[in-house]
MMTF fields as JSON, N, C-alpha, C and O atoms, coordinates in Angstrom:
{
  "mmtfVersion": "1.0.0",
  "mmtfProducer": "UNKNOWN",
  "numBonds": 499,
  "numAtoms": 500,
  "numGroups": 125,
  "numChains": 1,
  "numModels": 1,
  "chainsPerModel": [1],
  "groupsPerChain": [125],
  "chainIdList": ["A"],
  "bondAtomList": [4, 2, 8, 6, 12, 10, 16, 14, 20, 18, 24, 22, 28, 26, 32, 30, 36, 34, 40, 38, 44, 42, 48, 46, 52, 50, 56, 54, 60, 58, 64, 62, 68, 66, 72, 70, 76, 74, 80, 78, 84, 82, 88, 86, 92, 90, 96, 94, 100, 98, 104, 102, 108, 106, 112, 110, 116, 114, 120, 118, 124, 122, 128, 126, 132, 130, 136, 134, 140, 138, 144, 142, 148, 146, 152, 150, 156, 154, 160, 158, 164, 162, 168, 166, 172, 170, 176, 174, 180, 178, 184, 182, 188, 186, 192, 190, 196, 194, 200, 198, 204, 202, 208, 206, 212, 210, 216, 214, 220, 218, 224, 222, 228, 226, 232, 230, 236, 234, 240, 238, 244, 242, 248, 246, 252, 250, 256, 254, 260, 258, 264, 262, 268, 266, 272, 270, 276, 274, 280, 278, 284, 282, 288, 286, 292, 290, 296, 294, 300, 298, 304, 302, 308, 306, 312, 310, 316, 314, 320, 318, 324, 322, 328, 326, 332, 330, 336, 334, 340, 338, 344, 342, 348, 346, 352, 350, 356, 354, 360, 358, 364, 362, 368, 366, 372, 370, 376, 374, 380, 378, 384, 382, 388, 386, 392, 390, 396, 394, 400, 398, 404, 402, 408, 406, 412, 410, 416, 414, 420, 418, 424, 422, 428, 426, 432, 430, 436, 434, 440, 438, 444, 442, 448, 446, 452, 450, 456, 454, 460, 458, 464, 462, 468, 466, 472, 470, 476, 474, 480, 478, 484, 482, 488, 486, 492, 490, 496, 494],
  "bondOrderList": [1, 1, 1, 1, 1, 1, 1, 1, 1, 1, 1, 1, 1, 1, 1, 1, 1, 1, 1, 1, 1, 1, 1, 1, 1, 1, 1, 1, 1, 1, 1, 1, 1, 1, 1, 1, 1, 1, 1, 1, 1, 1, 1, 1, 1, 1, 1, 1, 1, 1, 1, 1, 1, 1, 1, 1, 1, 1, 1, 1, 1, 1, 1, 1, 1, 1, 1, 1, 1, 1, 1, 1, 1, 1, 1, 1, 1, 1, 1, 1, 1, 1, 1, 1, 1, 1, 1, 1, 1, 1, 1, 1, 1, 1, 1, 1, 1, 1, 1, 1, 1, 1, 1, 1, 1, 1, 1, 1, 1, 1, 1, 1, 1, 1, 1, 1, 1, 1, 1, 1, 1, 1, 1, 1],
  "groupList": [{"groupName": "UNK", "atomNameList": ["N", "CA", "C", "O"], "elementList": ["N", "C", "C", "O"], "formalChargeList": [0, 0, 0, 0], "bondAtomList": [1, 0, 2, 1, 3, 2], "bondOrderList": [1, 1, 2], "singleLetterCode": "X", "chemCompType": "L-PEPTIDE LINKING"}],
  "groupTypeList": [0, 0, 0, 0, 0, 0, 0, 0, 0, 0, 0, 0, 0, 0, 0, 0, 0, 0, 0, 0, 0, 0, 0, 0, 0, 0, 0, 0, 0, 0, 0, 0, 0, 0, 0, 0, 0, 0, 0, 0, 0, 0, 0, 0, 0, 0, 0, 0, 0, 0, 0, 0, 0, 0, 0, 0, 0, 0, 0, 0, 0, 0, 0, 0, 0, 0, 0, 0, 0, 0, 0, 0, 0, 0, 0, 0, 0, 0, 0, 0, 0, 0, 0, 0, 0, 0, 0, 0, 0, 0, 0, 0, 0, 0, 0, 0, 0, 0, 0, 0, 0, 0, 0, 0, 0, 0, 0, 0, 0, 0, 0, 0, 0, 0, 0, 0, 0, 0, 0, 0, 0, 0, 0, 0, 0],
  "groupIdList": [1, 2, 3, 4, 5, 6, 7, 8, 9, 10, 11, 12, 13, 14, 15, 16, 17, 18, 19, 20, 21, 22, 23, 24, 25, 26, 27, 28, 29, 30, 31, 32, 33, 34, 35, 36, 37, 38, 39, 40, 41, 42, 43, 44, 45, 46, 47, 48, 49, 50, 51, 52, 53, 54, 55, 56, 57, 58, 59, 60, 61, 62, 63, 64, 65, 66, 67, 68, 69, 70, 71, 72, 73, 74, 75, 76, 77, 78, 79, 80, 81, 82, 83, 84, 85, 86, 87, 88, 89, 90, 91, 92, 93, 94, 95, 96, 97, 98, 99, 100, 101, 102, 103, 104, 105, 106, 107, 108, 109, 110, 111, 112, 113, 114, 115, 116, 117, 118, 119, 120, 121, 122, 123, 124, 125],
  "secStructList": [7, 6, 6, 2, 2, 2, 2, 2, 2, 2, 2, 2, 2, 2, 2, 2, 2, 2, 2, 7, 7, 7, 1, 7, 3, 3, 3, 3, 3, 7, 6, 6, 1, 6, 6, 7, 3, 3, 3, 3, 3, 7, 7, 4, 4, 4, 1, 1, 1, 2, 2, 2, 2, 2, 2, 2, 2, 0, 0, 0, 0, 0, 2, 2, 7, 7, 6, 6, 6, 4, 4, 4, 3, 3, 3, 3, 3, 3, 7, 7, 6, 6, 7, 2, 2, 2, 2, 2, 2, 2, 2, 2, 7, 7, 7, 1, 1, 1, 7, 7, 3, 3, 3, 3, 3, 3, 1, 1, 1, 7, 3, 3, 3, 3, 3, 3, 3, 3, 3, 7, 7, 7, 7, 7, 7],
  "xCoordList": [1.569, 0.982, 0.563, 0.286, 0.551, -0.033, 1.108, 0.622, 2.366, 3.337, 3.119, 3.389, 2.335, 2.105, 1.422, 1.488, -0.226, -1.711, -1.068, -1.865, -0.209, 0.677, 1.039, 0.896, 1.685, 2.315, 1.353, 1.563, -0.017, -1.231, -1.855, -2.23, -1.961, -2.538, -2.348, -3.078, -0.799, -0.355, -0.509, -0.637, -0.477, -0.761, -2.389, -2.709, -3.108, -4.503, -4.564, -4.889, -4.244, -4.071, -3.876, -4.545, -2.394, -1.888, -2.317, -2.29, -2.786, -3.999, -5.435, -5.888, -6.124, -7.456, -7.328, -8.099, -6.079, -5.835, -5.689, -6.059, -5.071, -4.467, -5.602, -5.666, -6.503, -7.468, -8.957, -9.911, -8.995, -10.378, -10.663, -9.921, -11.705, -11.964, -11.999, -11.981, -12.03, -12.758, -13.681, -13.922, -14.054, -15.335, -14.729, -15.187, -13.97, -13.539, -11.477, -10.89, -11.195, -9.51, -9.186, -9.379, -8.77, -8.829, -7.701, -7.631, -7.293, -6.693, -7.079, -7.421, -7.002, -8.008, -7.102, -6.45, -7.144, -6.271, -6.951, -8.084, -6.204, -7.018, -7.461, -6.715, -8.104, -8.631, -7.711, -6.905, -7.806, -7.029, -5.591, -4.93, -5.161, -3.954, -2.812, -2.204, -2.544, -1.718, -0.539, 0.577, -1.041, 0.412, -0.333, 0.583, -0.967, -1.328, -2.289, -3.04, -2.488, -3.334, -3.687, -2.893, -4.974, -5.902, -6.009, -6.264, -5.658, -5.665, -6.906, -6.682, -8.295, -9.457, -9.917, -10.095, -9.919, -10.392, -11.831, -12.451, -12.355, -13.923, -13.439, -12.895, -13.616, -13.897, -14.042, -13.543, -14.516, -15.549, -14.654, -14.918, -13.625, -12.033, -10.834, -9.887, -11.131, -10.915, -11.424, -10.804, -12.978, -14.214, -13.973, -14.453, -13.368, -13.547, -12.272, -12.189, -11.293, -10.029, -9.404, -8.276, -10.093, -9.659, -8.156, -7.704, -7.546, -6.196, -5.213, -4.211, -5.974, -5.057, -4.831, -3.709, -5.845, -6.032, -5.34, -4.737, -5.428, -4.277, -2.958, -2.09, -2.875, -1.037, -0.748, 0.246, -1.04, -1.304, -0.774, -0.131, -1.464, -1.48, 0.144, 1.23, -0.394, 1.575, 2.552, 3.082, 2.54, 3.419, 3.817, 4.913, 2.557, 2.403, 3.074, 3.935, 2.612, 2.789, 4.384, 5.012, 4.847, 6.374, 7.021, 8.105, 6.546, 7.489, 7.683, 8.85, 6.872, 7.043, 7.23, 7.229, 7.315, 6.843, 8.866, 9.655, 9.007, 9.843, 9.96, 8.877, 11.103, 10.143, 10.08, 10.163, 9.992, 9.592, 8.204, 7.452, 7.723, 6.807, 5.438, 4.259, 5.989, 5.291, 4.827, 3.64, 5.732, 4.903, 4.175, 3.687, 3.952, 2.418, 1.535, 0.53, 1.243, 0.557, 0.135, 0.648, -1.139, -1.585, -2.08, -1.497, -2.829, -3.824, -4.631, -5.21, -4.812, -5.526, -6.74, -6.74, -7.874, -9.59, -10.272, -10.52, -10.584, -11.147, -12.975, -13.354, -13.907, -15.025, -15.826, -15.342, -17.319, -17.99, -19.042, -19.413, -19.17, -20.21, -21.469, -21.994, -22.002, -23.003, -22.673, -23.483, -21.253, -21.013, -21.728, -21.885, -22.115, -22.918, -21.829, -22.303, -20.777, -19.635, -19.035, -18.327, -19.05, -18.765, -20.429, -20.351, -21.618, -22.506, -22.743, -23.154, -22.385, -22.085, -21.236, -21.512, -20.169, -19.12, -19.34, -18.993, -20.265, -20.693, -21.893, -22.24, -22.249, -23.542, -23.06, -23.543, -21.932, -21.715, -20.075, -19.652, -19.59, -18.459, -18.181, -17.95, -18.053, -17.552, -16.103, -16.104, -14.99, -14.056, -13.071, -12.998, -12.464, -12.102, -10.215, -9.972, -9.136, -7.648, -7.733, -7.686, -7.858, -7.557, -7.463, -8.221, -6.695, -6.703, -7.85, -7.844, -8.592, -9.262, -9.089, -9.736, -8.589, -8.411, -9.567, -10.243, -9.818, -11.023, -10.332, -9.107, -11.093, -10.665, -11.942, -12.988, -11.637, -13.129, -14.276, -14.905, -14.759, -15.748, -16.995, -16.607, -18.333, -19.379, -20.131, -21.024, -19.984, -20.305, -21.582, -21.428, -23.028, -24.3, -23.717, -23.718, -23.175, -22.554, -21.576, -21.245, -21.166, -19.215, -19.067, -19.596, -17.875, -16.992, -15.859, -15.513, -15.207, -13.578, -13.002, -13.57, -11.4, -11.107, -9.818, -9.283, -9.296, -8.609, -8.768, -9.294, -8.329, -8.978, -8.051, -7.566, -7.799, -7.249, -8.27, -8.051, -9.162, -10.076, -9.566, -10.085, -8.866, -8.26, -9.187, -9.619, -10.223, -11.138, -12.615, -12.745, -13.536, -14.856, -16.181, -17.047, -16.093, -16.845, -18.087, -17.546, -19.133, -20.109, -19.468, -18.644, -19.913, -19.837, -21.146, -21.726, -21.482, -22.432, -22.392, -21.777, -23.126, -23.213, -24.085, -24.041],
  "yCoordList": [26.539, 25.904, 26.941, 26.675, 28.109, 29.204, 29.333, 29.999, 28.799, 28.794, 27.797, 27.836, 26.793, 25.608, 25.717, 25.328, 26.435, 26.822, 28.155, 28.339, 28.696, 29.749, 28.865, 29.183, 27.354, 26.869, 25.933, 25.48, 25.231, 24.525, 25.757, 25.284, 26.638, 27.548, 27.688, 27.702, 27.839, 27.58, 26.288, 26.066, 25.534, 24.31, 23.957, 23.173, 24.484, 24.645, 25.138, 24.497, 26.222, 27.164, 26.852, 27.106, 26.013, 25.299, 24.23, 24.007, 23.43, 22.096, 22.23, 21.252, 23.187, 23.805, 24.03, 23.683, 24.756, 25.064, 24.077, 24.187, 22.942, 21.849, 20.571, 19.56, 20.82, 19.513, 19.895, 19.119, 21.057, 21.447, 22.084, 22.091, 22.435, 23.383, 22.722, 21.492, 23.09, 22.135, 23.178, 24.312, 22.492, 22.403, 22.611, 23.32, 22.064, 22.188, 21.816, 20.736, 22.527, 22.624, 22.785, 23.982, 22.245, 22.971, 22.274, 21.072, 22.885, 21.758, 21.727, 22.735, 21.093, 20.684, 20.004, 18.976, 20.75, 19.727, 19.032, 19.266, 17.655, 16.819, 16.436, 16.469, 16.237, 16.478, 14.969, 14.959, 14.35, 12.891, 13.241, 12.468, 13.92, 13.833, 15.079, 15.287, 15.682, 16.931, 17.404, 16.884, 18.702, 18.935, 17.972, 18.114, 17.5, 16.407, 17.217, 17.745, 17.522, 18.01, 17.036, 16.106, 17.033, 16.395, 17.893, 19.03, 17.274, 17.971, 17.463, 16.501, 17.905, 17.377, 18.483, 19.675, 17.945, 18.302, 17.9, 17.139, 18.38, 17.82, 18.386, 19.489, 17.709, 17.705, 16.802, 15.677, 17.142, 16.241, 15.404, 14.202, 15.837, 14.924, 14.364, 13.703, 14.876, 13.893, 12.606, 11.692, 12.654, 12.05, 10.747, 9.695, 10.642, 9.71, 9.063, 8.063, 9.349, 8.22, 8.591, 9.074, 8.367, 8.816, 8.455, 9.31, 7.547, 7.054, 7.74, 8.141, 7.892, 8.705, 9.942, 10.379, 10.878, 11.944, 12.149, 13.192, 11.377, 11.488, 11.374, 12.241, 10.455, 10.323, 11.379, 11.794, 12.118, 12.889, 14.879, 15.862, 14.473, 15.725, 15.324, 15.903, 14.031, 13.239, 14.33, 15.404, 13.736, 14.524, 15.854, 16.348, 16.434, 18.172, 18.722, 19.597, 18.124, 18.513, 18.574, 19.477, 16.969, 16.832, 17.603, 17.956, 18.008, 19.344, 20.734, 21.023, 21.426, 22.309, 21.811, 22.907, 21.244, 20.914, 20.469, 19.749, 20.913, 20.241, 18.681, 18.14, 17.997, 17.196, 17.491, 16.586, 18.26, 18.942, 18.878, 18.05, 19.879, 20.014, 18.935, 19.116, 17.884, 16.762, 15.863, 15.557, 15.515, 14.956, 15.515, 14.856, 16.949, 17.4, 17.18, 17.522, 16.546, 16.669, 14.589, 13.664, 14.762, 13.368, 12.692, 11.657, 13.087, 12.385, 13.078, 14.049, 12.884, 13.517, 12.924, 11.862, 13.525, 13.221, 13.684, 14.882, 12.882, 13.313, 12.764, 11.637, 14.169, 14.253, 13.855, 13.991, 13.272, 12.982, 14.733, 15.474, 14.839, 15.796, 16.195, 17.305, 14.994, 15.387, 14.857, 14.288, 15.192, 14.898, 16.184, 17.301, 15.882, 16.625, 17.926, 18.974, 17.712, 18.745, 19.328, 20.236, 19.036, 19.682, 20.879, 22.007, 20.224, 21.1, 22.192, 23.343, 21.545, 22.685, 23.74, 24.842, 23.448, 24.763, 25.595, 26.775, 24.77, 25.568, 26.78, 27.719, 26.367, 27.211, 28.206, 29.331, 27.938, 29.275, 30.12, 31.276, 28.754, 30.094, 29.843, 28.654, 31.021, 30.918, 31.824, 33.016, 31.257, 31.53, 30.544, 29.366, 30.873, 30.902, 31.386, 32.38, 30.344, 30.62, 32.113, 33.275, 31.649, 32.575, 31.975, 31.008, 32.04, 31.749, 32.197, 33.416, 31.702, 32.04, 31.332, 30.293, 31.564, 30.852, 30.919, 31.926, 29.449, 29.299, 29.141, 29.052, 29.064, 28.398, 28.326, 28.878, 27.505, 26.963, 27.431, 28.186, 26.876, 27.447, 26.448, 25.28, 26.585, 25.412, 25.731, 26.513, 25.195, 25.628, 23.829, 22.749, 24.674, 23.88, 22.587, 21.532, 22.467, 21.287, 20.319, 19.201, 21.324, 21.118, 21.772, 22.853, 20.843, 21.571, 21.568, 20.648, 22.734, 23.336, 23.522, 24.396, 22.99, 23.843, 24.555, 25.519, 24.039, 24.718, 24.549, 23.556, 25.473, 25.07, 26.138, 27.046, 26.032, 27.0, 26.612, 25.687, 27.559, 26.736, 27.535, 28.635, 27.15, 27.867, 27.627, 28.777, 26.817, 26.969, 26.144, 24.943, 26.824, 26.17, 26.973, 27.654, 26.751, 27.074, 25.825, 25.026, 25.693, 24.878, 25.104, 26.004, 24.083, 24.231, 23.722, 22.692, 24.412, 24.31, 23.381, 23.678, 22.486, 21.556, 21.658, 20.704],
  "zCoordList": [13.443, 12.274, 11.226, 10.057, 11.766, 11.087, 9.545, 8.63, 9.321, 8.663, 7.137, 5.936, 8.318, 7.17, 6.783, 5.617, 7.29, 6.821, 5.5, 4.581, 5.462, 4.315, 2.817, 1.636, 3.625, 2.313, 2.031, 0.905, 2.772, 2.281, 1.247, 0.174, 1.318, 0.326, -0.859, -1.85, -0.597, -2.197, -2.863, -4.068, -1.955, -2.619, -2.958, -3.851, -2.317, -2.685, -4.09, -5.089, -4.009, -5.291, -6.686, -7.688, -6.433, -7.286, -7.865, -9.075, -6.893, -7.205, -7.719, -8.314, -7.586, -7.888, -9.319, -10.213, -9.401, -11.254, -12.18, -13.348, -11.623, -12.42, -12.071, -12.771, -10.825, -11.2, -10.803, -10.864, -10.437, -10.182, -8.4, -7.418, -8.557, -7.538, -5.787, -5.836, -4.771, -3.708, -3.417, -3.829, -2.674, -1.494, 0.044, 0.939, 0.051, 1.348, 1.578, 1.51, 1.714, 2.253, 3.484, 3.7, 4.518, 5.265, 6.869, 7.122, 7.334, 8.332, 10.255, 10.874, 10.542, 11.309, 12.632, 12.452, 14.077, 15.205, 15.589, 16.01, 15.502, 16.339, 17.61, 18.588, 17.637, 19.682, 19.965, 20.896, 19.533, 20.184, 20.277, 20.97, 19.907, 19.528, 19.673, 18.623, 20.476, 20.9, 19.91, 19.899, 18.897, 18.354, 16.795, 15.985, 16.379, 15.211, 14.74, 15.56, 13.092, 12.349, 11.502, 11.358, 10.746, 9.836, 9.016, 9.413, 7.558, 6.336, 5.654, 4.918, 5.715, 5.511, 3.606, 3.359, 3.249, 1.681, 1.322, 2.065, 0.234, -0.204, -1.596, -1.634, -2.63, -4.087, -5.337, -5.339, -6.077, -6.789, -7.504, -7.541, -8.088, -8.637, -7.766, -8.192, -6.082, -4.999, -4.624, -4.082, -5.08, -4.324, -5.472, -5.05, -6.734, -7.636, -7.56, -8.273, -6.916, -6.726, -5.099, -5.007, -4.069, -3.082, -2.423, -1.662, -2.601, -2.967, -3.264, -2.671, -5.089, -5.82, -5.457, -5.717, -4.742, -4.789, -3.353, -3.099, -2.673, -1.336, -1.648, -1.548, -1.961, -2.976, -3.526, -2.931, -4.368, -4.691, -4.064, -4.434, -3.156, -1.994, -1.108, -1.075, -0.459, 0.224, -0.873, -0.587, -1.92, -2.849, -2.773, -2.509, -3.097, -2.912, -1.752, -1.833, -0.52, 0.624, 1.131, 1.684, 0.624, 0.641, 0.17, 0.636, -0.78, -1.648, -0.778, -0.511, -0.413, 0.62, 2.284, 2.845, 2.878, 4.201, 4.799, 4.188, 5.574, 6.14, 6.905, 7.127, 7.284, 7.826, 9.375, 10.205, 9.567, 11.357, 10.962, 11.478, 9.882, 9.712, 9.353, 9.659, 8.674, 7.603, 9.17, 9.285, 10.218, 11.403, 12.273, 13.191, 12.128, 12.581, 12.026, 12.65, 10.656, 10.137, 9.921, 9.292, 10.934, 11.17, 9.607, 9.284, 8.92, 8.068, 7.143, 7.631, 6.082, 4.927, 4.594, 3.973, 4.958, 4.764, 3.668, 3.53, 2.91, 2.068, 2.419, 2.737, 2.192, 3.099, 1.684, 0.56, 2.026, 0.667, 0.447, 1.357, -0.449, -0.612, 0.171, 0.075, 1.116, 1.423, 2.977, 3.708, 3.309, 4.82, 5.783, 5.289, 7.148, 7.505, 8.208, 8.647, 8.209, 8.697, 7.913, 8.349, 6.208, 5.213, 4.805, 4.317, 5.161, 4.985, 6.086, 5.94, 7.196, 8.324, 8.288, 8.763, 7.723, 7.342, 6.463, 6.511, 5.091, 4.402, 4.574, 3.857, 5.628, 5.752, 6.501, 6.373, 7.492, 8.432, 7.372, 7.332, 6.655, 6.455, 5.36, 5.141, 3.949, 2.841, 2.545, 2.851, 1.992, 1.931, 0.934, 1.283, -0.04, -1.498, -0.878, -0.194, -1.38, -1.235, -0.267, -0.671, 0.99, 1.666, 2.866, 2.808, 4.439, 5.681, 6.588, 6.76, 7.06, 8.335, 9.46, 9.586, 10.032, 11.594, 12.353, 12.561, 12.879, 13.593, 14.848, 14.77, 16.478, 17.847, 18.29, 17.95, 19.147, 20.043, 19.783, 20.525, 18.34, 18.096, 17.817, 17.807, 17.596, 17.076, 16.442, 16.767, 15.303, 13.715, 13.446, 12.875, 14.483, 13.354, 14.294, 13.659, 15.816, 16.587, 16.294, 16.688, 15.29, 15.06, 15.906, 16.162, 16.774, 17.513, 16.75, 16.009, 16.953, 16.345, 17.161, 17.815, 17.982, 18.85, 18.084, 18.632, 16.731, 16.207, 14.648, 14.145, 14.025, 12.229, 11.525, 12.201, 10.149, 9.605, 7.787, 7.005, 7.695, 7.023, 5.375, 5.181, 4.562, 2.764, 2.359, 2.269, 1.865, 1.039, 1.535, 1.298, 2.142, 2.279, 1.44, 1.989, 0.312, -0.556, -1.283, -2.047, -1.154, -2.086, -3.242, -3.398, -4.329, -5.694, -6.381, -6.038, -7.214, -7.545, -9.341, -10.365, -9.104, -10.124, -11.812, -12.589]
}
């Protein structure tokens, strides 16, 4: 996944410029689900058409992603601002278009057992 967490970046990148910053990017395995990622986002021009702003990403994503690739990838979350796992990440990890790989880790009683976190940054209002 480490391949696709490369081409989510750019697409972070690319999307940040053209609609605004996040809060949170980041992709996420799912414990239910073996081999299945959650593409979990937080931002303030996400948070006002959550729909759109998934459609949106489908798009983005289709453009780079193979489709080997596009069915690992379970579901796109868009988190509200004052979710308690978006404030948990924020407090232990800041990081701006860049990869950090998380594993079995517990972030504030998040459990992670896998994460590839591009952007978990607050924004300040």
């Amino acid at each position: 996944m480490k391949e696709q967490a490369e081409k989510l970046l750019a697409i972070e990148i690319a999307v940040s410029k053209v609609k605004g910053p996040f809060e949170l990017f980041a992709l996420f395995l799912r414990e239910d689900a073996p081999d299945k990622w959650d593409l979990v986002i937080s931002s303030e021009w996400a948070r006002k058409n959550k729909k759109d702003a998934i459609n949106y990403l489908i798009g983005k994503v289709r453009e780079k992603f193979s489709d080997d690739e596009l069915v690992q990838l379970s579901r796109i979350i868009v988190l509200n601002k004052d979710d308690a796992a978006l404030k948990a990440l924020h407090r232990t990890m800041q990081v701006e278009h860049s990869i950090s790989e998380i594993r079995d880790s517990n972030f504030m009683g998040l459990a992670i057992k896998h994460a590839y976190l591009i952007t978990s940054k607050r924004q300040h209002s």
